[in-house]
C-alpha positions in Angstrom: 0.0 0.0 0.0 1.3 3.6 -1.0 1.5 6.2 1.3 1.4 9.9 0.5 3.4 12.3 2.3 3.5 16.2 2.3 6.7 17.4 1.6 7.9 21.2 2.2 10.7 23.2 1.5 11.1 26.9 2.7 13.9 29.0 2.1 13.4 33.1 3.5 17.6 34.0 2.2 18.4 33.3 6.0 17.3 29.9 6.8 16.4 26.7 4.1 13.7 24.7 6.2 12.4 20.8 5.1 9.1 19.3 6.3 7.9 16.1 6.3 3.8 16.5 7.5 4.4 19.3 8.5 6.8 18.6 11.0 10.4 20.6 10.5 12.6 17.7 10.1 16.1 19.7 8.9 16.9 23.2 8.8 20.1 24.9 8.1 21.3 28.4 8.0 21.8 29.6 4.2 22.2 32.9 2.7 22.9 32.3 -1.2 20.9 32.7 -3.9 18.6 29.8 -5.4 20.1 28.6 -9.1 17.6 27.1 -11.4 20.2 26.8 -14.2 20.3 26.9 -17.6 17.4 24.8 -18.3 15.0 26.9 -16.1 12.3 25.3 -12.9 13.0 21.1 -13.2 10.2 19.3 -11.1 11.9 15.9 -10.3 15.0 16.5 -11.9 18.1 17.6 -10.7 21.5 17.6 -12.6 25.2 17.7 -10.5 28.5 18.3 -12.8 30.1 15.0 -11.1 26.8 13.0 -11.5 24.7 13.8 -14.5 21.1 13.8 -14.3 19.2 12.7 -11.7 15.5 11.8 -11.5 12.6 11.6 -9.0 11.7 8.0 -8.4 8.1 8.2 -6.8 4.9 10.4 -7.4 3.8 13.8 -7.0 0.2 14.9 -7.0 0.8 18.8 -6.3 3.7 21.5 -6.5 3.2 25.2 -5.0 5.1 28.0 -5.7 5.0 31.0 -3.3 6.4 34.2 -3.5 7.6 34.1 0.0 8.5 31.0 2.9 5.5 29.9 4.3 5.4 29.2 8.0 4.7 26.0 9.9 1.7 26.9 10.9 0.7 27.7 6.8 1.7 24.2 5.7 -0.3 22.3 8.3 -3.4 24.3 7.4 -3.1 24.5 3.6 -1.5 20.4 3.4 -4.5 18.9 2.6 -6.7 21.7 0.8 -7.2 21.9 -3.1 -6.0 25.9 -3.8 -7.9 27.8 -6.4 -4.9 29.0 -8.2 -5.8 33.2 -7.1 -4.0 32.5 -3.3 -2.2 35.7 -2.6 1.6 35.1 -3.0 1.2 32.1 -5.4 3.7 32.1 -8.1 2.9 28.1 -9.4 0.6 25.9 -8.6 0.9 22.3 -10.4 -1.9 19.9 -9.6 -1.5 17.4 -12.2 -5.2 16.7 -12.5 -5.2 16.4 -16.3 -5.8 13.9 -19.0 -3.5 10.9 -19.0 -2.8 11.5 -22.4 -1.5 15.1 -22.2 2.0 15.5 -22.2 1.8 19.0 -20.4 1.7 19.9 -16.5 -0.6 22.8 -16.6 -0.2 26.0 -13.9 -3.5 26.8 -12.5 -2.2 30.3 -11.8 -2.4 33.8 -13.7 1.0 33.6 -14.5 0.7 30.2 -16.7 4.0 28.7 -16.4 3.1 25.3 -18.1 5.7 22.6 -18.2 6.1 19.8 -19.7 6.0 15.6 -18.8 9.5 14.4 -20.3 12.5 12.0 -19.1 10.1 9.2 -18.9 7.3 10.2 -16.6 3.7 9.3 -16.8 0.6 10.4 -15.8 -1.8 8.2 -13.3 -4.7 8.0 -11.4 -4.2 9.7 -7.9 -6.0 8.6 -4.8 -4.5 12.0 -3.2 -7.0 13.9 -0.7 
């Protein structure tokens, strides 16, 4: 049986934060600025000179993209509600409900930054909240 976790990074240009259910489970002091690289926003994919590629191996029913680092207290209310896309402060918001056969991840926000599936991932049926 699968079991779906919330995962949550926050990063304010002080402090980069990880949560696992809401529950702060590493944080670490960090002032430098966030590189996307050449290839622009990767969900699943990260790429290290010494190591190449590297890809996601699990499922994700829902990014968000906010404008600022949400709190704790944010994350634990918000985990398990659908968002309408409008929230103020949302930059992205990913919910991968889309046809199966569509080969684009479509942003439910103003801002319409649509991706697209590639390095071998699939769409399936979700039994996420």
């Amino acid at each position: 049986m699968k079991k779906w976790v919330h995962f949550a990074w926050t990063y304010d240009k002080q402090w980069l934060k990880i949560y696992l259910d809401g529950v702060l489970v590493k944080e670490k002091p960090e002032t430098t600025t966030v590189y996307y690289g050449q290839n622009g926003f990767l969900l699943g994919q990260g790429y290290h000179s010494l190591f190449g590629d590297n890809y996601f191996q699990g499922r994700m029913d829902e990014v968000r993209l906010w404008n600022a680092a949400r709190t704790r207290q944010q994350l634990v209310k918000a985990m398990h509600e659908r968002l309408s896309g409008m929230e103020t402060g949302l930059l992205g918001y990913w919910n991968f409900d889309q046809s199966l056969v569509d080969s684009v991840v479509r942003d439910k926000t103003q801002f319409s930054n649509n991706g697209e599936i590639s390095g071998g991932a699939t769409f399936v049926v979700s039994d996420a909240f």
